[in-house]
MILUMLUM-590689 format. One record per atom (N, C-alpha, C): residue number from 0; residue in three letters; atom name; z, x, y. Coordinates in steps of 0.1 Angstrom, whole numbers. Atoms other than C-alpha are relative to their C-alpha. Layout:
{NUM ALA CA {Z X Y}};
...
end
This chain:
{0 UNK N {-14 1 -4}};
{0 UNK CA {-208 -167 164}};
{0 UNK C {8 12 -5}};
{1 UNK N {-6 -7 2}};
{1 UNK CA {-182 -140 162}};
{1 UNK C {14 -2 -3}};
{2 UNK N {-13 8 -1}};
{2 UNK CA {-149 -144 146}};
{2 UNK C {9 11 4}};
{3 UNK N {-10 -9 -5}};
{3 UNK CA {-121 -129 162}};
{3 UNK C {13 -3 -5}};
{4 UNK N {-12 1 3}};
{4 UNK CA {-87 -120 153}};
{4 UNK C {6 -2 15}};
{5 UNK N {-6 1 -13}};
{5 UNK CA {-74 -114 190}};
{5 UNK C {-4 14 9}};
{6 UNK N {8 -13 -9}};
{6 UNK CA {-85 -94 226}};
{6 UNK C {13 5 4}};
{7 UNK N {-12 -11 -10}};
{7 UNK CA {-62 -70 243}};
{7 UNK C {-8 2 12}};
{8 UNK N {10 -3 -13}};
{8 UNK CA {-75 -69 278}};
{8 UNK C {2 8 4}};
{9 UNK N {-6 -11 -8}};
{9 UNK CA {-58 -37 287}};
{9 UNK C {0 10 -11}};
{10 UNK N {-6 -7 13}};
{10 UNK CA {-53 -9 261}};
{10 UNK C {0 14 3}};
{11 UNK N {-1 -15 -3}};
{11 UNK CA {-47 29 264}};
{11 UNK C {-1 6 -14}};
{12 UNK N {-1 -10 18}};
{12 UNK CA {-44 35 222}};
{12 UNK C {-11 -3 -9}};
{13 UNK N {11 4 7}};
{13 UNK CA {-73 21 209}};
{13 UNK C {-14 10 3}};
{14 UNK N {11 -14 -2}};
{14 UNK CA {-96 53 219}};
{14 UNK C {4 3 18}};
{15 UNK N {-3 -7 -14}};
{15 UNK CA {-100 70 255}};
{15 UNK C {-2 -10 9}};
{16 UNK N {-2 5 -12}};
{16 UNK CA {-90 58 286}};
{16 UNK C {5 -12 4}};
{17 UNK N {2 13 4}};
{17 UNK CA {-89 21 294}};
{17 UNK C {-11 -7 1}};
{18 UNK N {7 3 6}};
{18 UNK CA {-100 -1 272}};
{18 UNK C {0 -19 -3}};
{19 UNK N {-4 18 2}};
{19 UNK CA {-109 -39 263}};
{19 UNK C {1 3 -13}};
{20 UNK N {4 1 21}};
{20 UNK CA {-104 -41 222}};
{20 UNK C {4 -16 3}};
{21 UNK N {7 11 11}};
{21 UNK CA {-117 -68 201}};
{21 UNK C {7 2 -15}};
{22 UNK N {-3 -1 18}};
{22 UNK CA {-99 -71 168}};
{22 UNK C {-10 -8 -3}};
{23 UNK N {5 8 6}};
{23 UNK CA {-124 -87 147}};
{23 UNK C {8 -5 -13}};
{24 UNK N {-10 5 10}};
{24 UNK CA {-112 -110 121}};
{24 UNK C {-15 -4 -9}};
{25 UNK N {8 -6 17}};
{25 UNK CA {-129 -106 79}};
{25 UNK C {2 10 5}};
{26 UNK N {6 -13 3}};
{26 UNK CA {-128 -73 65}};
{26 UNK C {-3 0 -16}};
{27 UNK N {6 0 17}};
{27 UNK CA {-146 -69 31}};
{27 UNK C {4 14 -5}};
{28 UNK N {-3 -15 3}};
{28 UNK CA {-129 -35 27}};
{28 UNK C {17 -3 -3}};
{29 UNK N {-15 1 0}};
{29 UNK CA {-93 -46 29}};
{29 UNK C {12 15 -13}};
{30 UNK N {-5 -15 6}};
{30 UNK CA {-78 -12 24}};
{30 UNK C {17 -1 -1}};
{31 UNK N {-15 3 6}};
{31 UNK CA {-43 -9 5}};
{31 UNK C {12 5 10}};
{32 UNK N {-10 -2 -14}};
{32 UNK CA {-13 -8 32}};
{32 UNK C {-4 -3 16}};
{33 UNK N {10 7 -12}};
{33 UNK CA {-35 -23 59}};
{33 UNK C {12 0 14}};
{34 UNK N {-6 4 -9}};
{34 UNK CA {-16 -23 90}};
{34 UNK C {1 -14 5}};
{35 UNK N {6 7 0}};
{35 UNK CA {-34 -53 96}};
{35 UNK C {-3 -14 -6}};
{36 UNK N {2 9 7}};
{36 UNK CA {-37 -77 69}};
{36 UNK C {-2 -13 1}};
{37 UNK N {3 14 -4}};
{37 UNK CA {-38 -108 84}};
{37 UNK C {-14 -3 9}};
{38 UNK N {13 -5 -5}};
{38 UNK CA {-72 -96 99}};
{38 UNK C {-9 -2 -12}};
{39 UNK N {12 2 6}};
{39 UNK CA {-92 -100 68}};
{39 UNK C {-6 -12 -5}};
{40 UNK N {2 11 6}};
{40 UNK CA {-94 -137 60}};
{40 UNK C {-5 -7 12}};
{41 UNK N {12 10 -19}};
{41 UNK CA {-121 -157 87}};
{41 UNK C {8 -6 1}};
{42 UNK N {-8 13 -12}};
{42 UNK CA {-104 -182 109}};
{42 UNK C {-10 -3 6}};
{43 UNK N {10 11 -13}};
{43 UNK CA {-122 -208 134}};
{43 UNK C {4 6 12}};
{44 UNK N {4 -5 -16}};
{44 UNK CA {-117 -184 166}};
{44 UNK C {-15 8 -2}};
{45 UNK N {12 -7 -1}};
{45 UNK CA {-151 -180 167}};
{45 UNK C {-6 -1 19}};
{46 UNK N {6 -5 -13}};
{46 UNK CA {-169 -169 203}};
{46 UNK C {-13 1 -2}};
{47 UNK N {11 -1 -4}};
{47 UNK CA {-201 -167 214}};
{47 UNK C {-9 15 4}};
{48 UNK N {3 -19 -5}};
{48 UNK CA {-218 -128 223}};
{48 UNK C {3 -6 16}};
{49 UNK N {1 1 -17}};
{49 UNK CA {-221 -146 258}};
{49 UNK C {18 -5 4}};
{50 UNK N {-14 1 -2}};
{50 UNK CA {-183 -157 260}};
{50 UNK C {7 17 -2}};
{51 UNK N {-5 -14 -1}};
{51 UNK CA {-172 -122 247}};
{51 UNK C {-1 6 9}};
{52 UNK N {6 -8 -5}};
{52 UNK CA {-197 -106 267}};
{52 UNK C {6 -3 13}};
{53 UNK N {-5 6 -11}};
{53 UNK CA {-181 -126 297}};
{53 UNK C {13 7 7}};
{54 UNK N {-13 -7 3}};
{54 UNK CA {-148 -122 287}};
{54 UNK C {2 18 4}};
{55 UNK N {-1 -15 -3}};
{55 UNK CA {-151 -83 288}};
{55 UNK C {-4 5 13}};
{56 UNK N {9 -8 -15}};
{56 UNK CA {-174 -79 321}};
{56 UNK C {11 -4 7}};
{57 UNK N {-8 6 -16}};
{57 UNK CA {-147 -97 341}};
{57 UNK C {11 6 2}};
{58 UNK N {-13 -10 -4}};
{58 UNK CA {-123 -68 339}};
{58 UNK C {-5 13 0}};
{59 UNK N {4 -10 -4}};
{59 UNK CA {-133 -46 358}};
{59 UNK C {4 15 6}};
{60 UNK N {-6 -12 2}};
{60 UNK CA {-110 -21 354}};
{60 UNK C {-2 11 -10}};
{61 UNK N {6 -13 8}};
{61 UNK CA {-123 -6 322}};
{61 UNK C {-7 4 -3}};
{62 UNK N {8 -6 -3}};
{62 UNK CA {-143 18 311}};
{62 UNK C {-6 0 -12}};
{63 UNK N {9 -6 13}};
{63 UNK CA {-157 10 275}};
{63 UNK C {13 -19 0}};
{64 UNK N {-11 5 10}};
{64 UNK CA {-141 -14 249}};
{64 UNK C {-1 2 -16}};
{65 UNK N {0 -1 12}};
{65 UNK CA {-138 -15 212}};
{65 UNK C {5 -7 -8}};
{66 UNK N {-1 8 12}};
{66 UNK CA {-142 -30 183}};
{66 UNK C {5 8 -10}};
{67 UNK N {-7 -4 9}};
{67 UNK CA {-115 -27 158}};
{67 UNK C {1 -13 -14}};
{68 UNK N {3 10 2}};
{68 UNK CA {-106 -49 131}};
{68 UNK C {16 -5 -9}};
{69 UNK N {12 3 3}};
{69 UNK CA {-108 -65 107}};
{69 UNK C {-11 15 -3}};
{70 UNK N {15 -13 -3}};
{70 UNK CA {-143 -47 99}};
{70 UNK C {-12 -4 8}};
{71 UNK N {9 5 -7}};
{71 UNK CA {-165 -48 124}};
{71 UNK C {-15 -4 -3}};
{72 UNK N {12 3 7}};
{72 UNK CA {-196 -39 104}};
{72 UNK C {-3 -12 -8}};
{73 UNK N {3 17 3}};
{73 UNK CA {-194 -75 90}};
{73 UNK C {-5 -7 10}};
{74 UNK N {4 10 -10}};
{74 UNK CA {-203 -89 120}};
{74 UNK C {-10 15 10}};
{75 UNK N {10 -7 -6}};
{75 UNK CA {-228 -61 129}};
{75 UNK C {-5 -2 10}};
{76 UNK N {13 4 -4}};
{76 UNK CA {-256 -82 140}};
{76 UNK C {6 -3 14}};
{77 UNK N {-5 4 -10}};
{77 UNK CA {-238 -100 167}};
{77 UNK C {8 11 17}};
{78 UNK N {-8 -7 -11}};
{78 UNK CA {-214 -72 179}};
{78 UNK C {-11 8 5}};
{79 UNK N {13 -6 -5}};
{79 UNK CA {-248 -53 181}};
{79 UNK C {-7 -7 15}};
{80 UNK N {5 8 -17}};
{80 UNK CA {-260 -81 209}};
{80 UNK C {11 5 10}};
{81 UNK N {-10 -6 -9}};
{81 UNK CA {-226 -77 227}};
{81 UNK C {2 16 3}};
{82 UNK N {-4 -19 -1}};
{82 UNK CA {-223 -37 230}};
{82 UNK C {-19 -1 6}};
{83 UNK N {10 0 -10}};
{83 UNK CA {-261 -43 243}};
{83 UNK C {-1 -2 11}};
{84 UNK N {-6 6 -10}};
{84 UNK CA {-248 -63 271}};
{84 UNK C {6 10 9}};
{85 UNK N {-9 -7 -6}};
{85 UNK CA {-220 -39 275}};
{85 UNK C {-9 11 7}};
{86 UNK N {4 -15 6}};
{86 UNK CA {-239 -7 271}};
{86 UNK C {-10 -3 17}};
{87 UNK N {8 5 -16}};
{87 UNK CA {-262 -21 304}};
{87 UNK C {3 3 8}};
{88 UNK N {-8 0 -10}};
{88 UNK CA {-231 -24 322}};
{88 UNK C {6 15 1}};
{89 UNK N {-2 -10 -2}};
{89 UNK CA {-224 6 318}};
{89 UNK C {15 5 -7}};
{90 UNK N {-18 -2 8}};
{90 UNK CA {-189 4 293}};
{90 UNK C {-9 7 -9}};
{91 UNK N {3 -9 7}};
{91 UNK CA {-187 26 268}};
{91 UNK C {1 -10 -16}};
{92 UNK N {-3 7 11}};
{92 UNK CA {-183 14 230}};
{92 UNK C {3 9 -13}};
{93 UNK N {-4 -6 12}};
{93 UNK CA {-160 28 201}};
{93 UNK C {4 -11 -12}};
{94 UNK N {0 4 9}};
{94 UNK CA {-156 16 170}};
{94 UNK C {8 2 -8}};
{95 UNK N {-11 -8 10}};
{95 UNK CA {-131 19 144}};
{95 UNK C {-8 -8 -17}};
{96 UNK N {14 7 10}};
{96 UNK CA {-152 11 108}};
{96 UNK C {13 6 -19}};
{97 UNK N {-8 -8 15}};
{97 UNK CA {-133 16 68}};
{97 UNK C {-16 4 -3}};
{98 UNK N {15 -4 14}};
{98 UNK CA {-172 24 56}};
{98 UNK C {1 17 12}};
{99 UNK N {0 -20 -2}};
{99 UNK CA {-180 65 63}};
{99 UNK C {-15 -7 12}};
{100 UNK N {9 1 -4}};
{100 UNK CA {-208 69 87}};
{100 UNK C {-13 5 -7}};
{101 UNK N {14 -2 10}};
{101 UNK CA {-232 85 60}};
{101 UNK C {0 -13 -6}};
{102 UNK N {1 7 7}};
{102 UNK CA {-228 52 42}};
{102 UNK C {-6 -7 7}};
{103 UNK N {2 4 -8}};
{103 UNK CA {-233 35 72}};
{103 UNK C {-19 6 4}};
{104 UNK N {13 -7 1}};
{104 UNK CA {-268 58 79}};
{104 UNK C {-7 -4 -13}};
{105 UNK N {15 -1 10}};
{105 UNK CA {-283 56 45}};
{105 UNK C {4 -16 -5}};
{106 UNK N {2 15 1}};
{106 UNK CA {-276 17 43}};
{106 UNK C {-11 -8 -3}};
{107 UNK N {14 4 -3}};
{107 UNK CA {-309 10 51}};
{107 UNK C {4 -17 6}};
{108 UNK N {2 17 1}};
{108 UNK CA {-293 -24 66}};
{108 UNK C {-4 1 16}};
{109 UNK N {3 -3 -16}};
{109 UNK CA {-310 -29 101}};
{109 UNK C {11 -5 12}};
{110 UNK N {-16 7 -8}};
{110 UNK CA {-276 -46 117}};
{110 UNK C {8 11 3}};
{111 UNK N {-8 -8 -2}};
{111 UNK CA {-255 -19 109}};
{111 UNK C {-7 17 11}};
{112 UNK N {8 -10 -10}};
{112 UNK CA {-282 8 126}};
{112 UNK C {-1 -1 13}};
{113 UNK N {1 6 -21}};
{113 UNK CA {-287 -14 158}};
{113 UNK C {16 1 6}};
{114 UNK N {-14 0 -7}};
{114 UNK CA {-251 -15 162}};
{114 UNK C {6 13 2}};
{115 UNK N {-3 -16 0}};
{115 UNK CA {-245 23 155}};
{115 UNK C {-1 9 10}};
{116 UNK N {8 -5 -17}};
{116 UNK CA {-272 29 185}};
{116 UNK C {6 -1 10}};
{117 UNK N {-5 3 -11}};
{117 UNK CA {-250 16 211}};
{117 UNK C {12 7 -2}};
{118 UNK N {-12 -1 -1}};
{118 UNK CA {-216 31 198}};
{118 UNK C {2 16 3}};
{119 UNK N {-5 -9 -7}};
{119 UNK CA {-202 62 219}};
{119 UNK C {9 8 -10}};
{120 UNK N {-11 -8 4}};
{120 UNK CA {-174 74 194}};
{120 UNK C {0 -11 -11}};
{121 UNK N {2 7 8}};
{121 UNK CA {-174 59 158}};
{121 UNK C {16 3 -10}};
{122 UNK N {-11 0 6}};
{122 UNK CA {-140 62 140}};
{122 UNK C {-1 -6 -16}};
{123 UNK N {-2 2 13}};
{123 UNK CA {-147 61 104}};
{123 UNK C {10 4 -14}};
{124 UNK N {-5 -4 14}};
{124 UNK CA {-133 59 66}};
{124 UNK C {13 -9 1}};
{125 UNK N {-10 7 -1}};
{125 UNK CA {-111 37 53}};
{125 UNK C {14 0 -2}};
{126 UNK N {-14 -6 4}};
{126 UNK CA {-73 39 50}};
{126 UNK C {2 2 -9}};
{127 UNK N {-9 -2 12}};
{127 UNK CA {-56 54 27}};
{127 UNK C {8 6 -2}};
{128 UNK N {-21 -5 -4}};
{128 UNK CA {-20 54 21}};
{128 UNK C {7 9 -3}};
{129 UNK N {-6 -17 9}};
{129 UNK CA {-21 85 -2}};
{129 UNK C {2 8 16}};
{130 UNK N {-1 -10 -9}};
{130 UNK CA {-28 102 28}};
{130 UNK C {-2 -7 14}};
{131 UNK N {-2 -2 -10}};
{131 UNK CA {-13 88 54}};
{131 UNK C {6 4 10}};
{132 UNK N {-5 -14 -16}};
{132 UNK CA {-6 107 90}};
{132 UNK C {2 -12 12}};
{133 UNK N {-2 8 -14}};
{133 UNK CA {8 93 122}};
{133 UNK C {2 17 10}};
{134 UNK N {2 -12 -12}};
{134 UNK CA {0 132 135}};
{134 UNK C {-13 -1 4}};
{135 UNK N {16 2 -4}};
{135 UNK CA {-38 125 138}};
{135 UNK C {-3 -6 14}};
{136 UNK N {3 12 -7}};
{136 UNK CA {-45 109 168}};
{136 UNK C {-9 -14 -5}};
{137 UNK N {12 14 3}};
{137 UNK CA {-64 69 165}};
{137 UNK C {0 -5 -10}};
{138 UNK N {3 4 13}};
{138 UNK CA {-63 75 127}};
{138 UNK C {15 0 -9}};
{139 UNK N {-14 -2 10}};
{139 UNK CA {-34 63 99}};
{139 UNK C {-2 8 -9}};
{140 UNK N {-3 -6 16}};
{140 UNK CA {-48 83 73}};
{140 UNK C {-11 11 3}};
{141 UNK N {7 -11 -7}};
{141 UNK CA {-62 119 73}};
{141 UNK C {-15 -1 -6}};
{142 UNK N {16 3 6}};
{142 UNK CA {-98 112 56}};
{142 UNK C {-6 -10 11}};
{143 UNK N {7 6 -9}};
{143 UNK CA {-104 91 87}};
{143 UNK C {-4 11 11}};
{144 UNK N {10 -9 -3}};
{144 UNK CA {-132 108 110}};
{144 UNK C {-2 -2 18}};
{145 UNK N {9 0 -18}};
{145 UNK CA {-143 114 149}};
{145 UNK C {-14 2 -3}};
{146 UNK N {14 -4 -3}};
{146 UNK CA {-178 111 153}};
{146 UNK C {-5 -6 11}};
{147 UNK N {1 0 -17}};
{147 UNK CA {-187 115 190}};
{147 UNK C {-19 -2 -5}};
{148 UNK N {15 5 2}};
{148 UNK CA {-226 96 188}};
{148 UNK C {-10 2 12}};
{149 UNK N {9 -6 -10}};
{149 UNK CA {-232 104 222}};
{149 UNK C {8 9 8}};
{150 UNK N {-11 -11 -7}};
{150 UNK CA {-220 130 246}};
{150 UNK C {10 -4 15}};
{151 UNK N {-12 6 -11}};
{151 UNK CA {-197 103 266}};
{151 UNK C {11 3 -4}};
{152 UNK N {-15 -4 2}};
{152 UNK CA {-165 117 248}};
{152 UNK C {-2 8 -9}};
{153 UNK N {1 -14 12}};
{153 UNK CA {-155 146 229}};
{153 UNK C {18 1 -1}};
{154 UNK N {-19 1 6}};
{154 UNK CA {-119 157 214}};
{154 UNK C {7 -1 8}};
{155 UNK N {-4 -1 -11}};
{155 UNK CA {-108 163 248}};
{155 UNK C {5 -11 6}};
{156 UNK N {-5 13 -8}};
{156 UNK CA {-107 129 260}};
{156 UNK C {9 -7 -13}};
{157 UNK N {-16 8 17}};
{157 UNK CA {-84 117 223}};
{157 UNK C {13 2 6}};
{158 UNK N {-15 -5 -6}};
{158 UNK CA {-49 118 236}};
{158 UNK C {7 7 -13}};
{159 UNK N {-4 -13 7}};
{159 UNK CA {-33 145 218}};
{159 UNK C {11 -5 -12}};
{160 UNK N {-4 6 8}};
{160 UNK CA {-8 121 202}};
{160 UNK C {1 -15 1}};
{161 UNK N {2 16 1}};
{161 UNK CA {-1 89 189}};
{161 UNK C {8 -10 9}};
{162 UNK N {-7 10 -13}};
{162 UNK CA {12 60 212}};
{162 UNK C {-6 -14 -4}};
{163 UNK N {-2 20 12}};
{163 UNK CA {22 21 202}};
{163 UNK C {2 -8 16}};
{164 UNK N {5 12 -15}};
{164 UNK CA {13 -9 231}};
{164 UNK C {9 -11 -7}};
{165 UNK N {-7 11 3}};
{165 UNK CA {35 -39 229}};
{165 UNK C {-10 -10 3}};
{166 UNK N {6 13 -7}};
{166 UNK CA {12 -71 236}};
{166 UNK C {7 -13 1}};
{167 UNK N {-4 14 3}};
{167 UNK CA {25 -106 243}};
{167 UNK C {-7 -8 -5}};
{168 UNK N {9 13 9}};
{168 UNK CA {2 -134 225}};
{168 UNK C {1 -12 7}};
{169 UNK N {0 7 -11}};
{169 UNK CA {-6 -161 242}};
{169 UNK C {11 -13 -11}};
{170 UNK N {-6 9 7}};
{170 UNK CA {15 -179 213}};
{170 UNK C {13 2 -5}};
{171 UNK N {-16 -6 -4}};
{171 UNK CA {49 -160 224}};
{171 UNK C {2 12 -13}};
{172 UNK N {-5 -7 9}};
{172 UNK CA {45 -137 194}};
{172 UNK C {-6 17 5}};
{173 UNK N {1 -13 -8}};
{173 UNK CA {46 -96 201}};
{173 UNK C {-14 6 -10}};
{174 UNK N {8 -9 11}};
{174 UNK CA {17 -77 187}};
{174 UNK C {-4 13 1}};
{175 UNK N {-2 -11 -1}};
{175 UNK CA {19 -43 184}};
{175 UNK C {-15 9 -5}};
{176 UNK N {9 -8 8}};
{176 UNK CA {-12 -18 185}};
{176 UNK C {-1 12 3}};
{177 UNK N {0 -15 1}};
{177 UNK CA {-16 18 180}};
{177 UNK C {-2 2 -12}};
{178 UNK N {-3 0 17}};
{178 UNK CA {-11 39 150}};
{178 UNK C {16 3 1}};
{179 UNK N {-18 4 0}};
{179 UNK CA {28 30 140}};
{179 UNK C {0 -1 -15}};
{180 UNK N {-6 6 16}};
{180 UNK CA {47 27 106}};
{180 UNK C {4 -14 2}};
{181 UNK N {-6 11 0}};
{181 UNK CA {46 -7 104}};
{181 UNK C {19 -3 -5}};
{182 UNK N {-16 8 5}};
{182 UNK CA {82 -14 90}};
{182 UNK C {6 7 7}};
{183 UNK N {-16 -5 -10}};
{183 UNK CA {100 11 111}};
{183 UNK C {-2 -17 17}};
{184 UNK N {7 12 -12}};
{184 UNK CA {81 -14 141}};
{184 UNK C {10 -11 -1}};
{185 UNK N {-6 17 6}};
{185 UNK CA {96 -50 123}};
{185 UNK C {16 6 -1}};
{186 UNK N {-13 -4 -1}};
{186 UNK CA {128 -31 122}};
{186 UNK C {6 3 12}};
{187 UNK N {-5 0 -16}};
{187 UNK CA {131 -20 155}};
{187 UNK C {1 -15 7}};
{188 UNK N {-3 14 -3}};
{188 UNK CA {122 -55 166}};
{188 UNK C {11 -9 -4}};
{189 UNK N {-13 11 7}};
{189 UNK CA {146 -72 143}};
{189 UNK C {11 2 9}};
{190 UNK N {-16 -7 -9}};
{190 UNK CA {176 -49 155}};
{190 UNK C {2 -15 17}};
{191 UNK N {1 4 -14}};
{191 UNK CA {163 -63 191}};
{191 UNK C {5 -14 0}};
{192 UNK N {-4 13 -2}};
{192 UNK CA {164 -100 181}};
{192 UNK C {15 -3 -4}};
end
């Protein structure tokens, strides 16, 4: 089973083109100023690879999706079956990860390798708030990394800058993803309500 935070069925900021993202929910990294934070503690939305796998094929409009989180490398093994699936179909698969990809390579954990195999664009290192940037494209903080794993994307396809998606929730609340300063965001909103 897979636990999830929440899907975005549509996305344009979460890597190139469009995209399905997967927030995964745990992260065992929980990096300080987290955009996110409500992402690292499991919850009961757990899924199936064959429900996700579902879930994703039946929009057939995009062209990849991605696992963000949360950390996804916690749930390796599984998202490794799904991105199998995918990877068939012919979607692409990026990743957003706090571990480095050398950490990730000399691991020696076989989960984290099988899942690495299938990922198109790997977006590593974990945040940090010393050095954070909203000029980077994808990444909050500049010690986060592009590593193109196969030759389906290259810098060319990164949109040059940053850009923030409004989502509705299916539980009337707004959820905001990109890379954004959180509190100008909850400020803007406020003003609104």
């Amino acid at each position: 089973m897979i636990n999830v935070y929440e899907f975005i069925e549509n996305t344009r900021v979460e890597g190139p083109g469009l995209r399905y993202c997967i927030y995964l929910q745990g992260c065992s990294i929980q990096c300080k100023g987290c955009n996110v934070p409500e992402t690292w503690k499991s919850n009961d939305k757990l899924y199936t690879v064959e429900e996700i796998s579902s879930k994703v094929l039946s929009n057939t409009k995009i062209e990849g999706v991605t696992f963000s989180g949360g950390e996804p490398f916690d749930q390796a093994k599984e998202l490794s079956d799904v991105a199998t699936i995918l990877k068939n179909h012919g979607l692409s698969i990026v990743v957003f990860t706090g571990y480095t990809l050398d950490y990730l390579k000399n691991s020696n954990n076989h989960d984290y390798l099988t899942l690495l195999n299938h990922v198109d664009l790997l977006i590593d290192g974990p945040f940090d708030l010393s050095k954070r940037t909203l000029k980077k494209p994808l990444v909050g903080s500049s010690n986060q990394n592009y590593n193109f794993l196969t030759d389906r994307y290259s810098m060319e396809d990164i949109s040059k800058e940053n850009k923030l998606e409004f989502h509705l929730k299916s539980d009337g609340k707004i959820m905001v993803s990109g890379i954004y300063d959180k509190s100008e965001i909850e400020s803007l909103l406020n003003d609104i309500w």
